[in-house]
NUKERO-335988 format. One record per residue (C-alpha): residue number from 1; residue in three letters; x, y negated, z negated. Coordinates in steps of 0.5 Angstrom, whole numbers, plus 500, padded with zeros to 3 digits. Layout:
N
rec k=NUM&r=ALA&X=X&Y=Y&Z=Z
...
***
This chain:
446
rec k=1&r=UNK&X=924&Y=810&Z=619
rec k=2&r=UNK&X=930&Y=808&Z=619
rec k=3&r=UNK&X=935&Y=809&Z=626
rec k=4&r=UNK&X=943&Y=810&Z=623
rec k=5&r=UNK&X=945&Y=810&Z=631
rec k=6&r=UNK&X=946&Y=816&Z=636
rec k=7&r=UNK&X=945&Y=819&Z=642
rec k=8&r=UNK&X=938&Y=816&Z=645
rec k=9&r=UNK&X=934&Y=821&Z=648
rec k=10&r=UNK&X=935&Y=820&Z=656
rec k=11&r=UNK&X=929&Y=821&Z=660
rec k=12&r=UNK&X=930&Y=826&Z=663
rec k=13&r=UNK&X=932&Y=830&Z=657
rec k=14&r=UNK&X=939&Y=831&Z=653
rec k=15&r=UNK&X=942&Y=827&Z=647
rec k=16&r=UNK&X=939&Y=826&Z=640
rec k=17&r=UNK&X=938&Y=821&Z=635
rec k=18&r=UNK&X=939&Y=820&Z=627
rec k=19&r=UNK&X=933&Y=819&Z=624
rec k=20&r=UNK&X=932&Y=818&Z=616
rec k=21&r=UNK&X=925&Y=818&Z=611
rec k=22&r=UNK&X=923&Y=813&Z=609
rec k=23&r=UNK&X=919&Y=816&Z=603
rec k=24&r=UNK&X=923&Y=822&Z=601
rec k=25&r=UNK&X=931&Y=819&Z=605
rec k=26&r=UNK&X=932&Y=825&Z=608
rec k=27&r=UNK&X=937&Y=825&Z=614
rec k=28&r=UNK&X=937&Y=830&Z=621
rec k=29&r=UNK&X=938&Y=829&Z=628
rec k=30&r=UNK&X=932&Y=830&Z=632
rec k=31&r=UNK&X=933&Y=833&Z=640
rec k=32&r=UNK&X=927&Y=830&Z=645
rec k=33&r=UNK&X=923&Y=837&Z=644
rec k=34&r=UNK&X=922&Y=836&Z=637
rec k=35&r=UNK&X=917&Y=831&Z=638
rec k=36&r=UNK&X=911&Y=832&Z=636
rec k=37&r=UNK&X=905&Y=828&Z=642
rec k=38&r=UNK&X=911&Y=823&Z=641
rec k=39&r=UNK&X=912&Y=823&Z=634
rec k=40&r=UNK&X=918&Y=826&Z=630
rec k=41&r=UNK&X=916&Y=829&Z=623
rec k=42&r=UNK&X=921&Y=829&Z=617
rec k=43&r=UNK&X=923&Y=836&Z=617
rec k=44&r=UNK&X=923&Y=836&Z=609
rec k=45&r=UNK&X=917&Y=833&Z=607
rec k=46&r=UNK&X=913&Y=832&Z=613
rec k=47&r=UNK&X=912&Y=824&Z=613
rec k=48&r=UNK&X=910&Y=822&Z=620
rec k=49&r=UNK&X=916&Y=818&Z=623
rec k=50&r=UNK&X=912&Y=812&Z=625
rec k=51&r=UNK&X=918&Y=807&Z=628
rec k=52&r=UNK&X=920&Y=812&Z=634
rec k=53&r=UNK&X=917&Y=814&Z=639
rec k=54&r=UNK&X=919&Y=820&Z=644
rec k=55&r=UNK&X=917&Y=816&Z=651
rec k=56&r=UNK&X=919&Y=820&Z=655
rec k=57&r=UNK&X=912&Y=823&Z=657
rec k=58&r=UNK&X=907&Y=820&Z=660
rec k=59&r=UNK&X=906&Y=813&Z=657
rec k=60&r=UNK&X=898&Y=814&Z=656
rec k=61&r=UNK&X=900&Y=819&Z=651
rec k=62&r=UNK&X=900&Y=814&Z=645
rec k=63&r=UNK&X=895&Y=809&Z=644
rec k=64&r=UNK&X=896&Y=803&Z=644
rec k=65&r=UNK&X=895&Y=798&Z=637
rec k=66&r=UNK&X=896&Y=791&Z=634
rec k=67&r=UNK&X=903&Y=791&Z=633
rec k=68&r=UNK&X=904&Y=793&Z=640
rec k=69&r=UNK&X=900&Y=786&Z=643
rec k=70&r=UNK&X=902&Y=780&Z=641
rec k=71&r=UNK&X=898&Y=773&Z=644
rec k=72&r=UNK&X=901&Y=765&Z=644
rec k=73&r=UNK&X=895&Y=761&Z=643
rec k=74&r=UNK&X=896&Y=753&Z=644
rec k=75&r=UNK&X=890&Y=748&Z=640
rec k=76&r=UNK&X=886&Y=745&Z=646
rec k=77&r=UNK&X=880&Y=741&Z=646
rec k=78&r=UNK&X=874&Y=745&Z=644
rec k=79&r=UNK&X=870&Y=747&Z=650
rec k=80&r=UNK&X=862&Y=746&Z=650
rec k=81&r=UNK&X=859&Y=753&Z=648
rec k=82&r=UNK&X=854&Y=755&Z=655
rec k=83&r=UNK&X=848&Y=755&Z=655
rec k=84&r=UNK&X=844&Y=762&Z=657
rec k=85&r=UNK&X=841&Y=763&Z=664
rec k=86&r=UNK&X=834&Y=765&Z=663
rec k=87&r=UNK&X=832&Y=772&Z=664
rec k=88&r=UNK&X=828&Y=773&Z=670
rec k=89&r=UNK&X=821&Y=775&Z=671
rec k=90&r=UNK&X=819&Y=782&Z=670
rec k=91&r=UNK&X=826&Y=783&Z=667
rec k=92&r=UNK&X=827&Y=789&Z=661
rec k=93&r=UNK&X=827&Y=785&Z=654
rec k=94&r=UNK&X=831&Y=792&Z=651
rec k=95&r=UNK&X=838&Y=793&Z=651
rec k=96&r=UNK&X=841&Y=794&Z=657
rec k=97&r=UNK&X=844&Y=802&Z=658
rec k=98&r=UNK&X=852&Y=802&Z=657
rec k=99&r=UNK&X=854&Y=802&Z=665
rec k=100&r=UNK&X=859&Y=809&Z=664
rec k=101&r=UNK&X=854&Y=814&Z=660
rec k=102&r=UNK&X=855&Y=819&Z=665
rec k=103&r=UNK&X=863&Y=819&Z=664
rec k=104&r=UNK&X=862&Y=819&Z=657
rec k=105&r=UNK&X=866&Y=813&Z=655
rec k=106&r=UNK&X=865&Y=809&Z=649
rec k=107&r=UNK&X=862&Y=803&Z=649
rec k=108&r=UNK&X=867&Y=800&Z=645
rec k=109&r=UNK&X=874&Y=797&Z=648
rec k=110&r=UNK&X=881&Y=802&Z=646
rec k=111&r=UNK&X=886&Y=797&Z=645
rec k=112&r=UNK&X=885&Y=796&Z=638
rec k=113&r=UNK&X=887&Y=802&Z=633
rec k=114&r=UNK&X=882&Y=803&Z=628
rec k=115&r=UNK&X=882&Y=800&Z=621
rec k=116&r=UNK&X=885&Y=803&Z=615
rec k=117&r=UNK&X=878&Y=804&Z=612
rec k=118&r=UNK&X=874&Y=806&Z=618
rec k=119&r=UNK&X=873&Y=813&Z=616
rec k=120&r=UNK&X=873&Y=813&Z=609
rec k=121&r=UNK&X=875&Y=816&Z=603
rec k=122&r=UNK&X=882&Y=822&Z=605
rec k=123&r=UNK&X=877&Y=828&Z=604
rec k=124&r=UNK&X=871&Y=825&Z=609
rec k=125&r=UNK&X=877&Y=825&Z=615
rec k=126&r=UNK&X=880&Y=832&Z=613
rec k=127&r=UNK&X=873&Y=835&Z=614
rec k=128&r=UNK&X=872&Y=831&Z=620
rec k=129&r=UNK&X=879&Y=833&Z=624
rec k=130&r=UNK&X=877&Y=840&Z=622
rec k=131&r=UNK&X=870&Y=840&Z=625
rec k=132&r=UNK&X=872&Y=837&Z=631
rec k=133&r=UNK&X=880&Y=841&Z=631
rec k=134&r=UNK&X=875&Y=847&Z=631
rec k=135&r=UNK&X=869&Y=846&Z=635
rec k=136&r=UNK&X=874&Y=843&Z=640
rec k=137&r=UNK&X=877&Y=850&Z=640
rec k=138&r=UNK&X=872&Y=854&Z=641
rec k=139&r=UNK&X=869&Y=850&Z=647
rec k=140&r=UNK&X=876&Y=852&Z=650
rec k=141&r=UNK&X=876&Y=858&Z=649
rec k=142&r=UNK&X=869&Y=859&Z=652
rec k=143&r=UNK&X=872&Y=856&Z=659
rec k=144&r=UNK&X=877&Y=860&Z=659
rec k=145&r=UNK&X=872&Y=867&Z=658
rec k=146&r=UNK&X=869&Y=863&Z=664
rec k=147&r=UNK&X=874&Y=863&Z=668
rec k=148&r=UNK&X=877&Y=870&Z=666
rec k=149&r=UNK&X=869&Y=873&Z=668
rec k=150&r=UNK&X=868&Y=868&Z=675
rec k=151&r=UNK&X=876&Y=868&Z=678
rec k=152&r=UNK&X=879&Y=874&Z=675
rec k=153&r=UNK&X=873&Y=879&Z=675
rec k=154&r=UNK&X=875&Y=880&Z=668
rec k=155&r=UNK&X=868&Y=884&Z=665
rec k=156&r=UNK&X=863&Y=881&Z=660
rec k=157&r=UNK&X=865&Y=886&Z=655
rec k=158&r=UNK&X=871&Y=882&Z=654
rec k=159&r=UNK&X=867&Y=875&Z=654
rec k=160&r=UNK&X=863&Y=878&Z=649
rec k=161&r=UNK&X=868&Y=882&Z=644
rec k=162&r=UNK&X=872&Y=875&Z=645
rec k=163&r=UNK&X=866&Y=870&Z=641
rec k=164&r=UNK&X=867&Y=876&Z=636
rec k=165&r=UNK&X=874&Y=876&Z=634
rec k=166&r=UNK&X=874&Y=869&Z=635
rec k=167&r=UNK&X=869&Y=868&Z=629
rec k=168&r=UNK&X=873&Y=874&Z=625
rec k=169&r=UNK&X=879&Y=870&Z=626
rec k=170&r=UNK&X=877&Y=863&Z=624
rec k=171&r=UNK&X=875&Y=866&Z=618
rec k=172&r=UNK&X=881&Y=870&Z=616
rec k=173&r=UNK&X=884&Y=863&Z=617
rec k=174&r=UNK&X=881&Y=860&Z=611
rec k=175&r=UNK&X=880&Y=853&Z=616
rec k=176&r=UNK&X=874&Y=853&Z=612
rec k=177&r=UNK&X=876&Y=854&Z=605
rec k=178&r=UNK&X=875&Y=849&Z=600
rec k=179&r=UNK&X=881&Y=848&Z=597
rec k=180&r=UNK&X=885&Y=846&Z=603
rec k=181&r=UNK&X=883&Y=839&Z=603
rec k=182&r=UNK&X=885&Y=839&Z=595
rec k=183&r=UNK&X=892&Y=842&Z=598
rec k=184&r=UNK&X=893&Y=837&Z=603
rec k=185&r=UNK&X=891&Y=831&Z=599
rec k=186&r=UNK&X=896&Y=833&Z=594
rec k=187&r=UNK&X=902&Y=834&Z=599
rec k=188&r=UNK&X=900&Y=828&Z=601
rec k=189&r=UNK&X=899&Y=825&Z=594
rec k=190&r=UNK&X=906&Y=827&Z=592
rec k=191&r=UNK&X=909&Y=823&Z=599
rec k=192&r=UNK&X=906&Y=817&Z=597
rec k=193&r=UNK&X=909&Y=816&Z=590
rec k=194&r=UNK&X=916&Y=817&Z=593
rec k=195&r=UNK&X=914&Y=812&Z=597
rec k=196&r=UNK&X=911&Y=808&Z=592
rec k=197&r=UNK&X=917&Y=809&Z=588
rec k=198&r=UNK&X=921&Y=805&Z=592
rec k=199&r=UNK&X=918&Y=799&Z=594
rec k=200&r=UNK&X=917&Y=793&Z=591
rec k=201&r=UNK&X=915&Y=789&Z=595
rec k=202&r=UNK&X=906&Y=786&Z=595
rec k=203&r=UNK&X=906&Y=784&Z=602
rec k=204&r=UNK&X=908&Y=790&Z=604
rec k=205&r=UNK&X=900&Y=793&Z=601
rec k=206&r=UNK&X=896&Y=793&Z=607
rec k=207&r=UNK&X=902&Y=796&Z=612
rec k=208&r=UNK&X=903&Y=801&Z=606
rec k=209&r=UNK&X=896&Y=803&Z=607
rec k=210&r=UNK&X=895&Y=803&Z=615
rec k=211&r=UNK&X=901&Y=808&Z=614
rec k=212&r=UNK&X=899&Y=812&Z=609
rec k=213&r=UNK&X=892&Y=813&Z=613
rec k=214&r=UNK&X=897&Y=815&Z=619
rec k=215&r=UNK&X=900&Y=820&Z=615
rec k=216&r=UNK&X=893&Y=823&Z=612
rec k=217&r=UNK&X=892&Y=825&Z=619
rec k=218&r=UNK&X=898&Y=827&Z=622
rec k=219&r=UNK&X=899&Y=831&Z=615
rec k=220&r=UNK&X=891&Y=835&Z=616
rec k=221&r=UNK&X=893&Y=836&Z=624
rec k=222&r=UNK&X=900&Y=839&Z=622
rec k=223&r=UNK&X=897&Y=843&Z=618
rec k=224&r=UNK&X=890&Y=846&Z=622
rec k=225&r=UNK&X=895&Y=847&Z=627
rec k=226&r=UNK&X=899&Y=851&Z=623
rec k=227&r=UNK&X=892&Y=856&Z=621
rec k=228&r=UNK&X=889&Y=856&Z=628
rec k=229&r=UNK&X=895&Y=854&Z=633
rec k=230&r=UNK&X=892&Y=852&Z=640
rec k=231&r=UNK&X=895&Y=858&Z=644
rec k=232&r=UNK&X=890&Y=862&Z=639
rec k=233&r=UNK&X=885&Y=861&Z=645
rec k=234&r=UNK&X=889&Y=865&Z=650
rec k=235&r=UNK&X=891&Y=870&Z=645
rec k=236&r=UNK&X=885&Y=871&Z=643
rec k=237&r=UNK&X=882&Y=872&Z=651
rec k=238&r=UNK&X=888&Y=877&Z=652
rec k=239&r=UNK&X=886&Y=881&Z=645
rec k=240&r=UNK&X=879&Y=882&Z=647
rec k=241&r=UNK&X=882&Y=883&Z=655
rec k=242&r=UNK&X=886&Y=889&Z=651
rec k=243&r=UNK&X=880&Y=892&Z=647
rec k=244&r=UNK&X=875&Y=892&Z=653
rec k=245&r=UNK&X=881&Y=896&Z=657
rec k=246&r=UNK&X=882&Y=892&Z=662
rec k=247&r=UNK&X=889&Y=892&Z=667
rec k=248&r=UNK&X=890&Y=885&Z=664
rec k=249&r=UNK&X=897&Y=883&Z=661
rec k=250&r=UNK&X=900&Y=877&Z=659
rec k=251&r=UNK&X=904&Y=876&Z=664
rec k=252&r=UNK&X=898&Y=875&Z=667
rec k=253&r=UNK&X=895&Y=870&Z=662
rec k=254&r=UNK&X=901&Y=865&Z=662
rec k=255&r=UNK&X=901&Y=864&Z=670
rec k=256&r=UNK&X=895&Y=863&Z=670
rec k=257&r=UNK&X=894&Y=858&Z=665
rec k=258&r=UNK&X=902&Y=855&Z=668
rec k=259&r=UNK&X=898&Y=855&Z=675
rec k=260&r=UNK&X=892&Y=852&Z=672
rec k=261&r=UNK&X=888&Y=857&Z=674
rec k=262&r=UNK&X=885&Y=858&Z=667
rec k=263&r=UNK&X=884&Y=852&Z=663
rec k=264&r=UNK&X=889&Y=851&Z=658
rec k=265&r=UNK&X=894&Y=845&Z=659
rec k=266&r=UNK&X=889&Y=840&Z=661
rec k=267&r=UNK&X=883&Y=843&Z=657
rec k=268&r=UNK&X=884&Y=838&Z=652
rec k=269&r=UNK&X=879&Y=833&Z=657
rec k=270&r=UNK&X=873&Y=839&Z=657
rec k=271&r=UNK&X=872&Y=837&Z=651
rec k=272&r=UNK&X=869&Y=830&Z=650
rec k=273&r=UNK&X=864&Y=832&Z=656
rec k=274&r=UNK&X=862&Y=837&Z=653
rec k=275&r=UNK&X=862&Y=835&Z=645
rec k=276&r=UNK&X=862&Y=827&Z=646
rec k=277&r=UNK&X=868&Y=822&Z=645
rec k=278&r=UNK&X=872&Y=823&Z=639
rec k=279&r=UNK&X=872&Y=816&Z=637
rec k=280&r=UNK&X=866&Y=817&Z=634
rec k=281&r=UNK&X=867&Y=822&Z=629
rec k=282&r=UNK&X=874&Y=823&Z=629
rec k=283&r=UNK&X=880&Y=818&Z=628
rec k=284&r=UNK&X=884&Y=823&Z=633
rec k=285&r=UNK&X=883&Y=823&Z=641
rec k=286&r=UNK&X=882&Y=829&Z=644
rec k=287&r=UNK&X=888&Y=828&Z=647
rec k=288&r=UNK&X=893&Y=829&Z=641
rec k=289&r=UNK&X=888&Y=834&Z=638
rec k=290&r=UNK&X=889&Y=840&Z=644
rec k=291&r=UNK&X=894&Y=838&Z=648
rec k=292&r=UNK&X=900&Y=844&Z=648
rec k=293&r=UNK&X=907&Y=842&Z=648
rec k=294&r=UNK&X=907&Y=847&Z=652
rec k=295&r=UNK&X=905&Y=854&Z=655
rec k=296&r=UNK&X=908&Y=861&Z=651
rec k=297&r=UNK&X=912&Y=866&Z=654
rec k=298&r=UNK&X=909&Y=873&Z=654
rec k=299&r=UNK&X=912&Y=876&Z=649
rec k=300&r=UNK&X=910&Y=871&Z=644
rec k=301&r=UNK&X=902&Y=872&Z=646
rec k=302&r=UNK&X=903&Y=879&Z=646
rec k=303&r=UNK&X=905&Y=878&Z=638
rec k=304&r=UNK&X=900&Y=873&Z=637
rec k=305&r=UNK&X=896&Y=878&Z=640
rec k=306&r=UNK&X=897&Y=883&Z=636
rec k=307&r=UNK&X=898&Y=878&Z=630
rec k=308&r=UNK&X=891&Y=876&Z=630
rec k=309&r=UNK&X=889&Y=883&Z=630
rec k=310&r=UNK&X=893&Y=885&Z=624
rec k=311&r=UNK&X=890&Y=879&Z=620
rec k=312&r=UNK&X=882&Y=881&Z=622
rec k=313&r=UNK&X=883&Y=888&Z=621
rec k=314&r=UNK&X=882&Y=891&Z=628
rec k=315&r=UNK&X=884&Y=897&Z=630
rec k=316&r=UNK&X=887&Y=897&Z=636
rec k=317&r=UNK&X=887&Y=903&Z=641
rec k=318&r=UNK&X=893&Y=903&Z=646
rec k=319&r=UNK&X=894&Y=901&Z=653
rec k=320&r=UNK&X=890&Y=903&Z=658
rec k=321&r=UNK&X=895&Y=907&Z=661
rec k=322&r=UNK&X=892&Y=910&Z=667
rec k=323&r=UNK&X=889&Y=903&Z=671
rec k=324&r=UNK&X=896&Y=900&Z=669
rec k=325&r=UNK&X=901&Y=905&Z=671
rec k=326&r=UNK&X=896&Y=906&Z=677
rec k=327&r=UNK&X=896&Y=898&Z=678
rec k=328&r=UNK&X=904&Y=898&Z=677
rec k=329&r=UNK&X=904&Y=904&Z=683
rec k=330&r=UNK&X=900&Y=900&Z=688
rec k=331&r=UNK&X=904&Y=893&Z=687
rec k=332&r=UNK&X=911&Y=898&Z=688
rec k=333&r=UNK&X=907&Y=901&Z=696
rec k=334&r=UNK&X=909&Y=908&Z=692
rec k=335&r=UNK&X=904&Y=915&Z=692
rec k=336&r=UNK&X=899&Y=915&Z=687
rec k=337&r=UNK&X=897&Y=922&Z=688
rec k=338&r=UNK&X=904&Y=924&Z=687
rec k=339&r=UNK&X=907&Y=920&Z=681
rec k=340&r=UNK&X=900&Y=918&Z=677
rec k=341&r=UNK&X=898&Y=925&Z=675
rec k=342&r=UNK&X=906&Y=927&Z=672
rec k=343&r=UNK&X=907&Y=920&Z=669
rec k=344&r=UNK&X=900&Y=921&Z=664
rec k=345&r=UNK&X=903&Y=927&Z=663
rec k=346&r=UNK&X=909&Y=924&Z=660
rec k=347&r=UNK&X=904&Y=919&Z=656
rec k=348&r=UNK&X=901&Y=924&Z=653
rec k=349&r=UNK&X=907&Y=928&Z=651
rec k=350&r=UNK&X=911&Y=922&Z=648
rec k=351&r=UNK&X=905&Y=918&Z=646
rec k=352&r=UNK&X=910&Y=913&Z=645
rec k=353&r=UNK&X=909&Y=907&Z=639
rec k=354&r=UNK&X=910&Y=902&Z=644
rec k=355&r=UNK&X=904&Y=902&Z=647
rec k=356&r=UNK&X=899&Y=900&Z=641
rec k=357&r=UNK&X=900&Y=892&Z=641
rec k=358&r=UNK&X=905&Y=889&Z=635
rec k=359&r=UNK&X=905&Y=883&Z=631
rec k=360&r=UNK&X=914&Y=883&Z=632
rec k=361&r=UNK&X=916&Y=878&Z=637
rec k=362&r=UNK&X=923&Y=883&Z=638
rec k=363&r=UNK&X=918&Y=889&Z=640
rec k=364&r=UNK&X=919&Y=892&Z=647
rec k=365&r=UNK&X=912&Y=890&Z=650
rec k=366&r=UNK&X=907&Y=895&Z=652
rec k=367&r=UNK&X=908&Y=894&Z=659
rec k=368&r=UNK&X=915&Y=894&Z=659
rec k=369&r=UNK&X=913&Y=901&Z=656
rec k=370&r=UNK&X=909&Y=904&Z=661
rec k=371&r=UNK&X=915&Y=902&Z=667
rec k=372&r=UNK&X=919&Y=906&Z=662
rec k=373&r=UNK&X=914&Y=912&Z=664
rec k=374&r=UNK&X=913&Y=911&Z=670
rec k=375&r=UNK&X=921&Y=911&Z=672
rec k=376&r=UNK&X=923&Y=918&Z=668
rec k=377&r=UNK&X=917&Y=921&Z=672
rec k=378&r=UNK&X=920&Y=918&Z=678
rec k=379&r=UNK&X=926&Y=920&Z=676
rec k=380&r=UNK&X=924&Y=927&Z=675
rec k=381&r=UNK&X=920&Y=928&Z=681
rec k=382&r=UNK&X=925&Y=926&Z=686
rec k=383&r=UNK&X=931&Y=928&Z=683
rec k=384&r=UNK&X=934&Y=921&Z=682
rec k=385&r=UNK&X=940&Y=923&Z=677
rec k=386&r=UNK&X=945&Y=917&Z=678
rec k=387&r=UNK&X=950&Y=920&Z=682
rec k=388&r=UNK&X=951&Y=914&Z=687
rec k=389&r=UNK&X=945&Y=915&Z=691
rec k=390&r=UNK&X=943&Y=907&Z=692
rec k=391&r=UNK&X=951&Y=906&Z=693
rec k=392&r=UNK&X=950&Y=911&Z=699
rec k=393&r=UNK&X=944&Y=907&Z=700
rec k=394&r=UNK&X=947&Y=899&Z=700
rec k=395&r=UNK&X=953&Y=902&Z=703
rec k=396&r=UNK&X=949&Y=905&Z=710
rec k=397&r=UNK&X=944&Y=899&Z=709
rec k=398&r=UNK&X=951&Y=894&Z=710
rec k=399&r=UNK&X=954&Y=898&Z=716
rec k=400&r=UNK&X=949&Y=898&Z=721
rec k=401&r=UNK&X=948&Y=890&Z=719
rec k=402&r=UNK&X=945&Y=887&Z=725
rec k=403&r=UNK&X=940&Y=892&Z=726
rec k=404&r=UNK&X=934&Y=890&Z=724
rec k=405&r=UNK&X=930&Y=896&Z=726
rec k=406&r=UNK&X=935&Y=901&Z=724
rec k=407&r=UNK&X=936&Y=897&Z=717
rec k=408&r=UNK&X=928&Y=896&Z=716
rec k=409&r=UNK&X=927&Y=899&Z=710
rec k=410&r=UNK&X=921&Y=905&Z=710
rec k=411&r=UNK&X=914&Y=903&Z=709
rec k=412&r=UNK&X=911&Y=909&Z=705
rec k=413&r=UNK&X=903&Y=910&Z=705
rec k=414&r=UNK&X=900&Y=913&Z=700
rec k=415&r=UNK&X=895&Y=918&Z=704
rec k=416&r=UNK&X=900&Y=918&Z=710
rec k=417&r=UNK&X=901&Y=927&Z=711
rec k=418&r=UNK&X=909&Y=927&Z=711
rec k=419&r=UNK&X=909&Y=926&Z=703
rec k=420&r=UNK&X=914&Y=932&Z=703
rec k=421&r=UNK&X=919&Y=927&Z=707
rec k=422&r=UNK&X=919&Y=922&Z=702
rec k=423&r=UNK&X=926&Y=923&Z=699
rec k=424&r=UNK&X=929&Y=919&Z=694
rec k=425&r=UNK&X=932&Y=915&Z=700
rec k=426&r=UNK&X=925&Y=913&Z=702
rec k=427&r=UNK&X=923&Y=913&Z=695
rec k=428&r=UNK&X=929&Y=907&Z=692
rec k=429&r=UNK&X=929&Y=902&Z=699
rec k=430&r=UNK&X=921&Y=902&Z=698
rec k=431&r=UNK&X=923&Y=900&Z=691
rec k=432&r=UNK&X=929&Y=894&Z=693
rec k=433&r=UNK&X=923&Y=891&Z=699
rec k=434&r=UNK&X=918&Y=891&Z=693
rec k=435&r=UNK&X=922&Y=889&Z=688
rec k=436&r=UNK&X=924&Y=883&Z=692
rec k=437&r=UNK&X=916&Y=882&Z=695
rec k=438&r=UNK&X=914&Y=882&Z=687
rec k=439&r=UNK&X=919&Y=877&Z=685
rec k=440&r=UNK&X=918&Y=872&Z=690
rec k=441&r=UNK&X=911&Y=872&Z=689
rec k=442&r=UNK&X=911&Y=872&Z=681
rec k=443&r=UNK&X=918&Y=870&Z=678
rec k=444&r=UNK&X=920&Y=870&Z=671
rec k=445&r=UNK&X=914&Y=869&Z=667
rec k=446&r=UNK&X=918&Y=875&Z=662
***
């Protein structure tokens, strides 16, 4: 590829770079958050941009090749070859056992990159990314059930409709199809006469080939990423958390996996203990295969959600109304006696769309819906009519300033006898503590 200039990518973000194919000539800028595990992809026709690096990650990123090392080697006088030391006495004549078998390393050194024929003909390294892409996945899957069943309290009936979906949802994906690696080689076909086209030179056949490999692999990765993306897994965990009628929301399932308290970010190093090393039936590290770019808002896994339930076929109820109003009225300190019977009243009358999950990323989400109910049940119940009453209220809190006592906001109970006394002035200064308790202690994850 070739560089016309530019702003470089600084190391902590920012800038750009001009970047133009080599196979197809086609021209763009590229930001720092286009790059793909460190590589940039022509935006026409997918080829790989081999000649630049995104290095503003960490550098065990990119593995390491011959065109990385260079060695200067002077003649010197030959040295005599040594002679073996005898075994001793009593020794074992078989091969001795590789020294990290428990780590499950490889026995052969990484610093050099694979040949070009190593993996054989295209069709023999397509079916090896897409068995490995795939088995990968699901092994992530399963700790991420794991995880959700032991820390989170989730039920086994969410584990088990997970392994369901899962199977329905690969092969609503047509991963397995026969005619994806005829699409792939004909993708990558026609690249290669483009290149071909323009190149003239003989000695440039053996670089030729080790690119046209590295474009292969990319090419069939894009595109297995594409069917079976890497957030699929929590998706699916939070369909299946859906359909077993758990208090589970994708807010919860993004701060986990940000917090690494469910196996997402870093689950790419699970999956050689638990299916070996990648190096020995893939030409990919698990590394490039599983690690996200990044960790989806809540927004787009609940339209992921609802995505893979449109494309399997599966009839989705709606929320589960009752547990999460009742979660929502604990997290705010309010009277569920009180409010929780109105406000499944209204549910029932209103029976609003926004409950049921949807594939649109623009939609309302579900719980944005159900905080929705809630409010006009408040709203009805204490009489909040937007009549300047948090004014009064932010207004006499301001006056009495330095009184800690007399500014300490009420703290209601929800089996405390006095509930006629909680008016709405109550009701709106346990609402702002609340509010600040909760935002401080989840932040935004919307």
């Amino acid at each position: 590829m070739d560089d016309d200039g530019g702003g470089s990518p600084g190391h902590y973000g920012g800038g750009g770079i001009h970047l133009v194919c080599e196979y197809c000539g086609h021209g763009s800028e590229y930001a720092e958050d286009d790059a793909d595990d460190g590589f940039f992809t022509c935006r026409q026709c997918s080829a790989i941009h081999t000649s630049t690096q995104n290095t503003a990650t960490n550098p065990f990123d990119f593995p390491m090749t011959p065109a990385h090392l260079s060695a200067h080697r002077r003649p010197t006088q030959p040295t005599p070859t040594p002679k073996p030391f005898p075994a001793p006495r009593g020794a074992a004549t078989g091969a001795a056992a590789p020294a990290f078998d428990d780590l499950g390393e490889p026995s052969e050194p990484r610093d050099f990159a694979t040949g070009a024929n190593a993996w054989g003909n295209p069709e023999d390294v397509a079916a090896r990314l897409r068995w490995r892409y795939v088995r990968g996945l699901q092994v992530i899957l399963q700790r991420q059930l794991e995880a959700l069943v032991e820390r989170h309290r989730v039920g086994s009936l969410a584990a088990s409709l997970a392994g369901t979906i899962w199977l329905r949802w690969v092969a609503a994906s047509k991963v397995f199809d026969e005619m994806w690696v005829h699409k792939m080689l004909a993708i990558a076909a026609s690249v290669e006469e483009g290149h071909s086209a323009s190149k003239d030179k003989q000695s440039e056949l053996e670089g030729d080939a080790q690119k046209s490999q590295s474009s292969y692999e990319f090419l069939f990765l894009r595109s297995l990423r594409m069917m079976l993306p890497v957030y699929s897994t929590l998706a699916v965990c939070f369909l299946a958390c859906h359909v077993a009628r758990e208090t589970i929301l994708p807010t919860d399932i993004c701060r986990w996996a940000m917090e690494g308290k469910l196996p997402y970010v870093a689950a790419f190093t699970q999956v050689d203990k638990l299916l070996g090393s990648s190096l020995n039936d893939c030409p990919l590290s698990s590394r490039q295969l599983f690690r996200p770019t990044r960790v989806i808002g809540a927004w787009q896994l609940e339209a992921a959600a609802g995505s893979i339930a449109q494309k399997i076929g599966l009839l989705l109820p709606s929320v589960n109304f009752y547990l999460i109003a009742q979660r929502f009225l604990k997290e705010l300190s309010l009277p569920i006696e009180k409010i929780l019977p109105h406000a499944c009243r209204i549910y029932e009358w209103a029976m609003p769309a926004e409950l049921w999950l949807s594939s649109n990323p623009g939609r309302v989400p579900s719980r944005v819906c159900v905080m929705a109910i809630l409010i006009v049940a408040l709203r009805v119940l204490y009489g909040i009519n937007g009549q300047g009453i948090w004014e009064s209220i932010a207004q006499t809190e301001n006056a009495v300033g330095s009184d800690p006592e007399a500014s300490a906001p009420h703290s209601i109970e929800p089996d405390s006898n006095n509930s006629e006394e909680f008016d709405a002035r109550e009701l709106l200064c346990t609402l702002a503590a609340s509010y600040d308790k909760i935002d401080v202690g989840h932040g935004n994850f919307g």
